[in-house]
N, C-alpha and C positions, 0 to 999 in steps of 0.2 A: 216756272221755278217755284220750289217751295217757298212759303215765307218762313217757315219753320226748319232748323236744321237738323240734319239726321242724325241720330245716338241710340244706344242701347236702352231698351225696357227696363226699367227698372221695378221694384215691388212697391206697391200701395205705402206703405209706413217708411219705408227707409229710401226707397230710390234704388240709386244702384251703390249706396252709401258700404253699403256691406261689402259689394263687388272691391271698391276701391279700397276698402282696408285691409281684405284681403293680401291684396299687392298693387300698392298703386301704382308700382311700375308699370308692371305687364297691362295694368289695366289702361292705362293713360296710352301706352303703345296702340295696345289691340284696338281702343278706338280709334285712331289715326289713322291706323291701317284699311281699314274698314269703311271708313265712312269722311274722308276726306278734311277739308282744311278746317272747318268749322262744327265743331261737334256741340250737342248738346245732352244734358243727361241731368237727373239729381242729385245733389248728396245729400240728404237728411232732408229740411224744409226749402235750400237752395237753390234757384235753377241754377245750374253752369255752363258754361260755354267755352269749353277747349280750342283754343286758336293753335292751328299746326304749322303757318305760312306765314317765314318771314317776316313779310311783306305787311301782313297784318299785324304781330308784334311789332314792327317799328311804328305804325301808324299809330297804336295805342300808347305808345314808351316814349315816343319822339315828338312827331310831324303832330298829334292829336292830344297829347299829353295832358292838357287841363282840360280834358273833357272827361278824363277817368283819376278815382282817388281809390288810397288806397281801403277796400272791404270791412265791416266789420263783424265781426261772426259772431256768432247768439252767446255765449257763456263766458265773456267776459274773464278769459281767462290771458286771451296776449294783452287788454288793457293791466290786467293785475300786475302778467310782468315788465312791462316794457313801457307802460302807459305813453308820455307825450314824446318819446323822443325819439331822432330822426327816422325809425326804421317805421315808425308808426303816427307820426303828426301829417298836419295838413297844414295847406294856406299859410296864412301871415306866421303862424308857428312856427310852420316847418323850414320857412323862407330865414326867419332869424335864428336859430337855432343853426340851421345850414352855412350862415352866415358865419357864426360864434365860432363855428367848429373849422370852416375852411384854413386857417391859421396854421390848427393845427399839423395837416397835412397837406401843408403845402410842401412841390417838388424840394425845394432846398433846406426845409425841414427835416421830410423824409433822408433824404444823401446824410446828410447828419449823422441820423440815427443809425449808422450803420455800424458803430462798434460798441454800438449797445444790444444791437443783436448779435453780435459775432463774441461780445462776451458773456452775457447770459447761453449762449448757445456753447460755448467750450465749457463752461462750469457745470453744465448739465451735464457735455458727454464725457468726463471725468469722470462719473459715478461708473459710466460701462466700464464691463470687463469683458473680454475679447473669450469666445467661447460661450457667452450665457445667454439667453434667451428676454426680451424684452416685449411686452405689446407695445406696438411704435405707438397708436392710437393715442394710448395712455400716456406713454411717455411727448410725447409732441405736445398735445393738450396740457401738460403741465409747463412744458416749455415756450407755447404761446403765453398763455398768462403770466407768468413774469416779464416775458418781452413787452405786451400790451400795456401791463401796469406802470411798467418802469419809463416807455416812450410815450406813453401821454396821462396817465398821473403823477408822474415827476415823482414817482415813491418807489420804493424795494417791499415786495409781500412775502411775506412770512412762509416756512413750510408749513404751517400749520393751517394756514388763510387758503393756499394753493390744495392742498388735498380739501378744506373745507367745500372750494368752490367744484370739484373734482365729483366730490357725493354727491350733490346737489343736484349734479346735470342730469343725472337718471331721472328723479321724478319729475323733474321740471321736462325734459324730453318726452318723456310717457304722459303727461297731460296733451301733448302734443301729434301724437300718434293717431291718424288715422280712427275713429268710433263712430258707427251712424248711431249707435244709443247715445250717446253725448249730448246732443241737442234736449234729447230729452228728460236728463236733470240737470237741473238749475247749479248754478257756479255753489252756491250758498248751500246746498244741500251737505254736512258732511257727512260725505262716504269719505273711504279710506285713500282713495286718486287726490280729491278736494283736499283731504288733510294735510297730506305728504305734500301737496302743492304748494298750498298757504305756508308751510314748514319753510321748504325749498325757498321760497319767497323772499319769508322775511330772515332766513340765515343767510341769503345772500345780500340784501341792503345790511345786515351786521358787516361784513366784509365789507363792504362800499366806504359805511359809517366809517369804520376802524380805518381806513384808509385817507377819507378827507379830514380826520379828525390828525393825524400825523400832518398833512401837509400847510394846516389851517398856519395860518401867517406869516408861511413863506411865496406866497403866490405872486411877489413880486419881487423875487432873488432871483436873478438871471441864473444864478446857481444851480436852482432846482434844475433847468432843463435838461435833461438828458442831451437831449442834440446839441448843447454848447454854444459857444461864442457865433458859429457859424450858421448855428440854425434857428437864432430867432431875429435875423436881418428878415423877416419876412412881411407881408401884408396885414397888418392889424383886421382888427374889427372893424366893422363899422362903427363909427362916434367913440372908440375906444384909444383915447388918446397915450395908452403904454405899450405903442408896438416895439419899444425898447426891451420889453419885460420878459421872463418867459415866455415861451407858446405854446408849452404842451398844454391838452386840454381843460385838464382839472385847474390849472390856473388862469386860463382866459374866463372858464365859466363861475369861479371862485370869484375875482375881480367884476364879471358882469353880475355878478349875485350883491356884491357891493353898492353897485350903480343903480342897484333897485331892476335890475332886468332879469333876474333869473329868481324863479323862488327855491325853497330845498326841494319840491315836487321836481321842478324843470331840471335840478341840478340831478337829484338823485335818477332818473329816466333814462338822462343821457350816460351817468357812469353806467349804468347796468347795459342797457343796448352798447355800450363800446366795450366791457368786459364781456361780454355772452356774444357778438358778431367778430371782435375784433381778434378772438383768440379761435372761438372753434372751425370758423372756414377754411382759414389757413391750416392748423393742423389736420384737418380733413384730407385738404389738397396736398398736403406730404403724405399722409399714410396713402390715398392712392396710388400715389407716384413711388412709393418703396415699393410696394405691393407689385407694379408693374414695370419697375426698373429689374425686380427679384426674377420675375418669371422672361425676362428680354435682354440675353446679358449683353448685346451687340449694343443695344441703347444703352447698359447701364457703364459697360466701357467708353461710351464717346461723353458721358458725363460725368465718369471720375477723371477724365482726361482734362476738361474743362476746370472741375474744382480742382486739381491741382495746380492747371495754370492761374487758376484766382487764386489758390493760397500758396503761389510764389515756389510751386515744384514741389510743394508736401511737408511737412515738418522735419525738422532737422531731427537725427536719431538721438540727439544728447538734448535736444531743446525743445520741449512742450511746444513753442512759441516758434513760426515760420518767419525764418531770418530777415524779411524786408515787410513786416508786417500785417495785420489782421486783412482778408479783403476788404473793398471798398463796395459803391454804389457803383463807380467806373469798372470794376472789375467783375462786379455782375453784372452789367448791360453787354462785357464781351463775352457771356455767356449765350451764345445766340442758340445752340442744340439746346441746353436746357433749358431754354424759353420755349422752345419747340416742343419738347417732352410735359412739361408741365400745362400747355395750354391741350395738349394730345389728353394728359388725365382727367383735366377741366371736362374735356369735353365727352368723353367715357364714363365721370362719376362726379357730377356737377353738385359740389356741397347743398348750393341752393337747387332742388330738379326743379322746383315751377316757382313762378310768381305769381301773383292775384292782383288782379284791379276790380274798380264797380265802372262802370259808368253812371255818369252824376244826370245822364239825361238821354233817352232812346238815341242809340247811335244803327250804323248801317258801316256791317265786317264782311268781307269775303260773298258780299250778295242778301247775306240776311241780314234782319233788323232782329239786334239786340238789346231788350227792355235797360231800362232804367235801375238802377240796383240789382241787378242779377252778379253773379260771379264769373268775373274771364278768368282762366286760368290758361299760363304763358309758360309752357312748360319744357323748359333746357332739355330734360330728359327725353322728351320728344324728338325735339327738332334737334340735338345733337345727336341722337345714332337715326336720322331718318336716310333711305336710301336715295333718295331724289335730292339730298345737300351731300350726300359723304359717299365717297366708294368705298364698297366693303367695311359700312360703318362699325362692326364689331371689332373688327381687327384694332390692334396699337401699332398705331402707324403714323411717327412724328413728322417723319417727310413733308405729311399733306400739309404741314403748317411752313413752308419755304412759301416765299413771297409771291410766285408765279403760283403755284396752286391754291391759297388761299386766297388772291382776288378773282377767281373764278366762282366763287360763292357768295350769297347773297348775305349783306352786313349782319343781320341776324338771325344766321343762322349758325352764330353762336355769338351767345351770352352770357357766361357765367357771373359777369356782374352786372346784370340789368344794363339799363341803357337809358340816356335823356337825361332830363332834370334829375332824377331821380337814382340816376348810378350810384354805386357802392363809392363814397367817398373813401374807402381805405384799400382803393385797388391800388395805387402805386406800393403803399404801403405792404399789403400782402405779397405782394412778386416778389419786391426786392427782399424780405424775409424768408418765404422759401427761397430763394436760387440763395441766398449768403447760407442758410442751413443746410440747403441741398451742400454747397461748397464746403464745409465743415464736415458735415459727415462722410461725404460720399472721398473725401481724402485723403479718410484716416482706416473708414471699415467697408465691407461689404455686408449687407443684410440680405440674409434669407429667409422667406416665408417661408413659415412650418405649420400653418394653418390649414385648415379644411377651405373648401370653396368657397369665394369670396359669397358670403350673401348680403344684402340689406332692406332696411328700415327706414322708413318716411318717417321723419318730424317733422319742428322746423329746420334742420338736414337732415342730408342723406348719411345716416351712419352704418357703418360695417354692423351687422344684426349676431356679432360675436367678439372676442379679444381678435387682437391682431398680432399671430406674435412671428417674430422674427430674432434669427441668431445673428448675433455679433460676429464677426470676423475682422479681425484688423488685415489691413492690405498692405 
């Protein structure tokens, strides 16, 4: 056996950095296809090593965990945005900061916040008008950030703040795209990317600022909490003796900034990584699932079927307001098809397509030995349409997620929120916000894509590489 794994040629200067910009989809595929569980290739000065098998992401996610951290890449441009916090710390940092934040999302929190998503979510679709055309994209994306800011900054943002943060994502996205040139100019160099980045940057800690700056000296008014009385019965911090107090985040991490544990570095890190993860995954995972609720109306019937029975048979014709009230978290868990749909789009158009780790020290994957600092990349995109975990993985086909067919597949071979120490702390969170949105909308209208074919674009997600737009219909 090789000790070396098999991948494509890449060119003297860039690797095969150029191949995967191109399309990192098709390209990330076509090595898979080709050359089996463990690939290797370059992007720019990197080696990489594509892991296709399971078996091997759980071993690096899971069972192996602290033997890989996560990567750091030459241009210093995810330190600029996201610097120390959860999406990007390590060790004793990551451990406390994981810690600070478990609070706020914890399960009886989360239930809580459910009629603060179902009211932000009807003041939004008040603005539609039955007949007009919207990009859901856009519009969802405006609708997570008010949800995110309200359930764990304990604040209301501005329409002016919401489109601010709206601009913003372009450049910030486009630093993030795919360039084997990139490597080779420096963060500090300004061209017109760097500029608009740095821009991006710091108008988005303006927003952040504007927002802790409203909430400063109420961080221990149980008031603030959005989740109420019932949702901050929950597990403090550690050495944090006001588990009495709110729990939304901005105010656990406000109070640990008090105690001398958080500086405004650690404070501001964390608001940005839960404003920028905490709003665009989710809406991601709706605009897919309109998108292929539009084109499948047999699935999109079995789940207005369901959000009517969460919103209590549909709204009365004289009353905006469904006569036994908003749904719950109980009433979305008896959502079991749109559970089924929504992990079907996950796994079709997986916000996050790949993960990255390093190994901290020469490990042994799939037969070969993988150096020391090199790049894994762990890629959803992959191993959710692969044919050897999915039958007829192209198709949308929520079936396969019924309980008898999805223990027939190996645990990950799907992931859309990573896995181990290291999983997406705001999964609970995200479900229960899509399925109570799915139940609001899918209630009241039917959406049609009027769009050209779906294409996309690698960032840090996977975004539609156009508007998305769709017509209103009420039902």
């Amino acid at each position: 056996m090789s000790v070396t794994p098999p991948g494509p040629i890449g060119d003297p200067l860039f690797g095969n950095g150029r191949q995967y910009a191109a399309d990192p989809f098709s390209f990330m595929r076509a090595c898979a296809d080709s050359y089996g569980d463990v690939i290797r290739f370059d992007l720019g000065p990197r080696e990489t090593y594509l892991l296709a098998n399971p078996a091997d992401i759980e071993r690096v996610l899971v069972a192996d965990a602290d033997r890989y951290r996560k990567p750091k890449f030459g241009d210093g441009a995810m330190d600029r945005l996201l610097g120390q916090g959860l999406l990007m710390s390590e060790g004793d940092t990551w451990r406390q900061q994981r810690d600070l934040a478990n609070p706020a999302f914890h399960n009886s929190r989360i239930a809580a916040l459910s009629g603060t998503m179902i009211e932000h979510t009807r003041d939004h679709l008040a603005d539609w008008e039955p007949g007009e055309i919207v990009d859901v994209q856009l519009e969802l994306a405006r609708l997570t950030v008010r949800i995110i800011v309200s359930a764990m900054f304990g604040a209301d943002v501005t329409d002016e703040e919401v489109k601010t943060v709206q601009e913003e994502l372009e450049p910030l996205g486009a630093r993030f795209e795919p360039d084997p040139r990139r490597f080779l100019i420096p963060n500090w160099v300004p061209t017109r990317e760097n500029r608009e980045f740095d821009v991006a940057v710091d108008t988005l800690e303006s927003v952040i600022d504007s927002i802790v700056e409203r909430r400063l000296g109420t961080e221990r008014d149980p008031a603030t909490d959005p989740a109420g009385p019932d949702g901050v019965s929950v597990p403090s911090p550690a050495g944090d003796p006001d588990g009495d107090l709110p729990m939304d985040l901005l105010s656990v991490l406000l109070r640990a900034r008090d105690r001398g544990e958080q500086t405004d570095e650690n404070l501001r890190d964390e608001l940005v990584t839960m404003l920028l993860a905490g709003h665009d995954t989710t809406a991601l995972t709706l605009t897919y699932t309109f998108y292929l609720l539009s084109t499948h109306p047999a699935a999109r019937e079995r789940v207005e079927a369901e959000a009517e029975a969460a919103t209590d048979g549909g709204r009365a014709a004289d009353d905006a307001t469904p006569a036994d009230g908003p749904p719950t978290a109980a009433d979305a868990r008896e959502m079991e098809y749109t559970d089924r749909v929504l992990s079907e789009a996950m796994r079709l158009y997986p916000p996050v397509y790949t993960l990255f780790r390093e190994p901290k020290l020469d490990v042994k994957l799939g037969g070969y030995r993988i150096p020391e600092g090199s790049a894994l990349m762990l890629p959803q995109w992959v191993v959710h349409r692969s044919t050897r975990w999915y039958d007829d993985p192209e198709t949308f086909d929520p079936g396969r997620w019924a309980p008898e067919r999805r223990s027939q597949r190996p645990r990950f071979a799907y992931f859309p929120f990573g896995g181990g120490p290291r999983h997406c702390i705001g999964k609970s969170f995200s479900l229960l916000e899509a399925k109570l949105i799915l139940a609001e909308v899918c209630s009241a209208y039917e959406l049609d894509y009027e769009g050209p074919n779906l294409s996309l674009r690698g960032s840090l997600t996977m975004h539609p590489d156009h508007p998305v737009p769709m017509r209103v219909r009420e039902r």
